[in-house]
C-alpha positions as a Markdown table, in Angstrom:
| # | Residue | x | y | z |
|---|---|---|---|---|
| 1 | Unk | 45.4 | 8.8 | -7.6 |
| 2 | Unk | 45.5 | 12.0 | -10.2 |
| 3 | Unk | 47.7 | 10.0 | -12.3 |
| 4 | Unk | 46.6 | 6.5 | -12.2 |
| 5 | Unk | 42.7 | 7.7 | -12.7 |
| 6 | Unk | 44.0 | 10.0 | -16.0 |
| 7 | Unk | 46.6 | 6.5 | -17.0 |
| 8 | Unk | 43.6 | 4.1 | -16.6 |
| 9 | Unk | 40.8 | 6.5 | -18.8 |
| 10 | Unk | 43.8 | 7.4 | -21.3 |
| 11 | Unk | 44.2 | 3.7 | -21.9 |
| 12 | Unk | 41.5 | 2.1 | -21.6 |
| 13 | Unk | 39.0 | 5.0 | -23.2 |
| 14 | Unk | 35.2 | 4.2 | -22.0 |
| 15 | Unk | 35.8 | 0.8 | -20.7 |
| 16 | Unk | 37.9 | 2.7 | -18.5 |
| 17 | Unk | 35.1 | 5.1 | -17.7 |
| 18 | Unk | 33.1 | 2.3 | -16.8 |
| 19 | Unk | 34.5 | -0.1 | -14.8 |
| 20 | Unk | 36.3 | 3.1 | -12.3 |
| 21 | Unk | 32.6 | 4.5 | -11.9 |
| 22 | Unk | 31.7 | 0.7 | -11.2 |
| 23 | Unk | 34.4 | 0.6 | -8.8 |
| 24 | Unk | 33.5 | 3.8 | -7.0 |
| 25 | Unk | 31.0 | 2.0 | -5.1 |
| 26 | Unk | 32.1 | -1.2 | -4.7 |
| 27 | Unk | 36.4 | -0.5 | -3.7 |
| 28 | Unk | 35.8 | 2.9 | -2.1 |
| 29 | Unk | 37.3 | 5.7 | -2.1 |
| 30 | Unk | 37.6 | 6.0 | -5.5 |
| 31 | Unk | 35.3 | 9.0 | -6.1 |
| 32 | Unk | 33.4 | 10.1 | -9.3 |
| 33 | Unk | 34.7 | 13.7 | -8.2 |
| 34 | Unk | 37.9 | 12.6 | -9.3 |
| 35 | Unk | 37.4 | 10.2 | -12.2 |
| 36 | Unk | 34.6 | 12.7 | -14.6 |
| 37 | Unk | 36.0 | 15.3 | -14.5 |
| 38 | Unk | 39.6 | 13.5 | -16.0 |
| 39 | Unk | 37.2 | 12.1 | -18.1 |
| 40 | Unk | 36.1 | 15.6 | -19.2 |
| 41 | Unk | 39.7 | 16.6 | -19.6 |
| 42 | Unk | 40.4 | 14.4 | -22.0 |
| 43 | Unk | 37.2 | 14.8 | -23.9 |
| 44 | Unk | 38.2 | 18.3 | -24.3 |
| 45 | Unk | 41.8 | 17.2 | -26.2 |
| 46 | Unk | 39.1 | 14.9 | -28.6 |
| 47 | Unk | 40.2 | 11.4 | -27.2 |
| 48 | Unk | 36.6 | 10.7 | -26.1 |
| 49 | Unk | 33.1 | 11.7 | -27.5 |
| 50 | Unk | 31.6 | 14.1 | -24.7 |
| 51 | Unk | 28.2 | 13.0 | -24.7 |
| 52 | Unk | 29.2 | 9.1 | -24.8 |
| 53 | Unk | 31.6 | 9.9 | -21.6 |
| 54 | Unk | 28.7 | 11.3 | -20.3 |
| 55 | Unk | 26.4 | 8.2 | -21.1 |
| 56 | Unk | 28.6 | 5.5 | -19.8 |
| 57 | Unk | 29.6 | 7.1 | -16.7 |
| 58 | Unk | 25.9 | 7.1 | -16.0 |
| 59 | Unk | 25.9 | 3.6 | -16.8 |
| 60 | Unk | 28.7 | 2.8 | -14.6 |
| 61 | Unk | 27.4 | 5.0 | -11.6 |
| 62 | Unk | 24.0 | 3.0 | -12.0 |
| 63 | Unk | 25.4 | -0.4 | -12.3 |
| 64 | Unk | 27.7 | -0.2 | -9.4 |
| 65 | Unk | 25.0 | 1.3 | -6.6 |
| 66 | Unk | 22.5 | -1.6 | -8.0 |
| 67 | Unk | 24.6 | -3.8 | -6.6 |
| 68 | Unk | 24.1 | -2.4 | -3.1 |
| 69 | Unk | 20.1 | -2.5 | -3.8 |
| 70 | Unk | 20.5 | -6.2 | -4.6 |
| 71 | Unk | 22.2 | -7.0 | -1.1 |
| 72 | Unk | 19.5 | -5.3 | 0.8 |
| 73 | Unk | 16.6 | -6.6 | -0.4 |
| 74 | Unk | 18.5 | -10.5 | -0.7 |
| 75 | Unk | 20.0 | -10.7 | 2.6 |
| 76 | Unk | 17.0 | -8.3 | 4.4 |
| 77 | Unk | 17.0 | -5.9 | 7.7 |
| 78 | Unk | 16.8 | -9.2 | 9.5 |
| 79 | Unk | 19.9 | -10.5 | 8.5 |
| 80 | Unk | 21.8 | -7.0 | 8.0 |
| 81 | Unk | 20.8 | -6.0 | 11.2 |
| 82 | Unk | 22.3 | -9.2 | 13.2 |
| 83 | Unk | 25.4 | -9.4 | 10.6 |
| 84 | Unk | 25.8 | -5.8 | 12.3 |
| 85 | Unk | 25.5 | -6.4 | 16.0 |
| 86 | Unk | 28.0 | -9.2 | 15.4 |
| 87 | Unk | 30.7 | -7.3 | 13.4 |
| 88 | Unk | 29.2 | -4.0 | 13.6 |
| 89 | Unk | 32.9 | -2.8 | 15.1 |
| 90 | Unk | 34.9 | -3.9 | 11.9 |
| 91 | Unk | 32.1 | -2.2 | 9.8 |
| 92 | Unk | 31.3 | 0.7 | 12.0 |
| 93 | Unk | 28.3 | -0.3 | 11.5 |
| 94 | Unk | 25.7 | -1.0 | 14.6 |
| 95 | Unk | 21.8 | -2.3 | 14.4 |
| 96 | Unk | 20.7 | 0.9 | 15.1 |
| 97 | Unk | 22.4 | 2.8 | 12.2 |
| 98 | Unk | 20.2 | 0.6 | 10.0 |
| 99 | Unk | 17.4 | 1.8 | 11.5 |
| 100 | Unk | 17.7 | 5.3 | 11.2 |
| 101 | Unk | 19.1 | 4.6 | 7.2 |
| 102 | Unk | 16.1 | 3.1 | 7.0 |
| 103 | Unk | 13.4 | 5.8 | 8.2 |
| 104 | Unk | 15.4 | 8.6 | 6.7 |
| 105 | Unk | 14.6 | 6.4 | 3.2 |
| 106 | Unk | 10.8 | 6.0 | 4.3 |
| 107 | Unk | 10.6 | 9.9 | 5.1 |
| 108 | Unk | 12.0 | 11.1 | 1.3 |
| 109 | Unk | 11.4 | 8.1 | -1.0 |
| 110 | Unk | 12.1 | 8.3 | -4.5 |
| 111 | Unk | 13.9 | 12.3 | -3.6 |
| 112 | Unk | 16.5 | 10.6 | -1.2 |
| 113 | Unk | 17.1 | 7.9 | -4.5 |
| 114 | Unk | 17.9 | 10.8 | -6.8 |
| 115 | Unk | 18.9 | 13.5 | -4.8 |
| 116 | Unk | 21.0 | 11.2 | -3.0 |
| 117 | Unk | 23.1 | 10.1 | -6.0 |
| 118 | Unk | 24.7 | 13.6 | -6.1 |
| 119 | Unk | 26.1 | 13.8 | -2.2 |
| 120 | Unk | 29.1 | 12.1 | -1.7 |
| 121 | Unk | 29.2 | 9.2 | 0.9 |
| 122 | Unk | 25.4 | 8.8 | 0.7 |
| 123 | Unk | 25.3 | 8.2 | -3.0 |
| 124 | Unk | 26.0 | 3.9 | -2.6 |
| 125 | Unk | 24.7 | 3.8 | 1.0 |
| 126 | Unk | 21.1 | 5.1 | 0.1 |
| 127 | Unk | 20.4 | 2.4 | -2.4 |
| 128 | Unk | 20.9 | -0.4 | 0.7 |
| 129 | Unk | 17.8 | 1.1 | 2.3 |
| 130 | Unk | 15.8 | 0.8 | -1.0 |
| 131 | Unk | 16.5 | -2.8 | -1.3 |
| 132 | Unk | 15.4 | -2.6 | 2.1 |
| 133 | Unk | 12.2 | -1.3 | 1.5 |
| 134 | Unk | 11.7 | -3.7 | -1.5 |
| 135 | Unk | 11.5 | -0.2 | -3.4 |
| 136 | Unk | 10.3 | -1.1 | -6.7 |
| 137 | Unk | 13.6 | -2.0 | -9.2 |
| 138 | Unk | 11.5 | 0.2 | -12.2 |
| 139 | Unk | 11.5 | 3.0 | -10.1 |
| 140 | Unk | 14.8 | 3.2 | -8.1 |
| 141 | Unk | 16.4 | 2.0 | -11.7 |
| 142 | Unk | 14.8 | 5.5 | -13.4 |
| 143 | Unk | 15.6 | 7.6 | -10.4 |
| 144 | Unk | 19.5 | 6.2 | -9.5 |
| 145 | Unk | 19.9 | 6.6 | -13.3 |
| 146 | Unk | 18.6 | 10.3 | -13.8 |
| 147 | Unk | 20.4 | 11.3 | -10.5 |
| 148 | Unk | 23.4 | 9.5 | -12.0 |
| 149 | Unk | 23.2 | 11.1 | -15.2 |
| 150 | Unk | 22.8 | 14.6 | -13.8 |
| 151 | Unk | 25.8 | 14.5 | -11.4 |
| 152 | Unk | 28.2 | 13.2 | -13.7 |
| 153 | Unk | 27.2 | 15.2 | -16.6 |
| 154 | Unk | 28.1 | 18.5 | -14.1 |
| 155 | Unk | 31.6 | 16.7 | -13.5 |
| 156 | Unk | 32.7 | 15.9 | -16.9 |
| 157 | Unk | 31.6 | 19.0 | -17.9 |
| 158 | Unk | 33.6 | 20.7 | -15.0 |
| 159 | Unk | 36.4 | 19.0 | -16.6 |
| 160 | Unk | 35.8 | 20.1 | -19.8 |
| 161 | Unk | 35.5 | 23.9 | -19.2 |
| 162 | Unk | 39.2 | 23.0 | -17.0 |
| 163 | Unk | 41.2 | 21.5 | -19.5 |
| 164 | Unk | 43.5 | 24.5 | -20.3 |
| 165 | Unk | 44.2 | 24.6 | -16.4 |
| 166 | Unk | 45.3 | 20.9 | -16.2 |
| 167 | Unk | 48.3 | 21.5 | -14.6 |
| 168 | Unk | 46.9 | 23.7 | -12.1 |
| 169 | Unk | 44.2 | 21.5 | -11.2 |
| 170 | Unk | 46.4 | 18.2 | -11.3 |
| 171 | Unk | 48.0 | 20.2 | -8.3 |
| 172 | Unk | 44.7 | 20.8 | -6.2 |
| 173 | Unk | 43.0 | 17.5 | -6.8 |
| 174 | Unk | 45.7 | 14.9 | -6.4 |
| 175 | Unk | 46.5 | 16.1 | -2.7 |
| 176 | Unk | 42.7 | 16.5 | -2.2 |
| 177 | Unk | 42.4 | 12.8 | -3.1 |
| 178 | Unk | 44.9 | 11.9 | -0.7 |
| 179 | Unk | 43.0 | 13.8 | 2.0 |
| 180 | Unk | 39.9 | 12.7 | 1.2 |
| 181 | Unk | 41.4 | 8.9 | 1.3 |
| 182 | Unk | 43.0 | 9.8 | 4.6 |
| 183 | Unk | 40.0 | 11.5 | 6.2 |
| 184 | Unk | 38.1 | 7.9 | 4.9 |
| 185 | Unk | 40.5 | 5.7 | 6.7 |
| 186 | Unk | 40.8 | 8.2 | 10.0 |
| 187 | Unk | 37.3 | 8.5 | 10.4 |
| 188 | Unk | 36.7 | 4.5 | 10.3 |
| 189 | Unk | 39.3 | 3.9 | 12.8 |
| 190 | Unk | 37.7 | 6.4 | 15.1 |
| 191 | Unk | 34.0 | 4.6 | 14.3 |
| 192 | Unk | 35.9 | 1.6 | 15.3 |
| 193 | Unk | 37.6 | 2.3 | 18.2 |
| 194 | Unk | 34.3 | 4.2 | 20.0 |
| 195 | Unk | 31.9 | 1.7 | 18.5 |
| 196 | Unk | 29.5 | 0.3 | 21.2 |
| 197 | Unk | 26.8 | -2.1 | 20.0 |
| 198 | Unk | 23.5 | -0.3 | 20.7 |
């Protein structure tokens, strides 16, 4: 994944940038963790501008978990919630887990928007419950956004203050991507395989 993420930015620049922060939350797991801070690396050599990387990672990050906001407030908890107890198995998913996505957003609010754009796993899934709640767009738009800007900022920058080590971190995170992608898939086939519709 180390190479194909550093082939795709190295190519395609910012539209690059873009569409893999776009993808991170529609084609998991492609995670930011991996794709800013390559970005950073090669800001660092002068192929990209640092603060536009910056800026259109944002843009991607906030584009792509929109999305998810869109589907829960179009198809509602009604629908979501049977959709779940009828394939709830293939998406490890069950009526219940709903729920408690759901009161977890009505307990923190705008802070689970924005905080939640910097934890992995949570950062797509907590923008399903605002749609949810028919948050307002104004509002989850300024909050995904700053969240968005502030956590990929700290990775490009990450890569930046790196990019003498690229070697040596090429080493760590490509196997860590692997893990992480393997840890993804093991992890769903357990949900699977115990789900119980409840």
């Amino acid at each position: 994944m180390f190479d194909w993420v550093v082939s795709t930015i190295d190519s395609w620049g910012y539209l690059g940038v873009f569409l893999l922060m776009v993808a991170e939350h529609l084609f998991p797991p492609i995670p930011s963790e991996v794709i800013m801070p390559l970005a950073g690396f090669l800001a660092a050599q002068g192929k990209l501008s640092l603060g536009l990387t910056i800026l259109i990672g944002t843009l991607g990050s906030t584009l792509g978990t929109t999305a998810w906001y869109f589907i829960g407030m179009w198809i509602g908890e009604a629908r979501i919630k049977r959709f779940a107890a009828r394939h709830g198995r293939l998406m490890a998913l069950s009526p219940s887990d709903i729920d408690t996505a759901r009161s977890w957003f009505e307990r923190h609010g705008a802070a689970a928007v924005f905080f939640g754009r910097m934890i992995p796993a949570i950062r797509t899934l907590i923008s399903v419950p605002a749609g949810l709640a028919r948050m307002p767009f104004g509002k989850f738009l300024i909050f995904t956004a700053a969240g968005s800007a502030i956590w990929t900022a700290l990775l490009t920058f990450a890569g930046l203050l790196l990019h003498e080590n690229y070697a040596r971190v090429e080493g760590y995170v490509d196997p860590l991507s692997k893990l992480v992608i393997i840890s993804v898939v093991v992890v769903y086939l357990y949900r699977v395989v115990t789900w119980k519709p409840h």
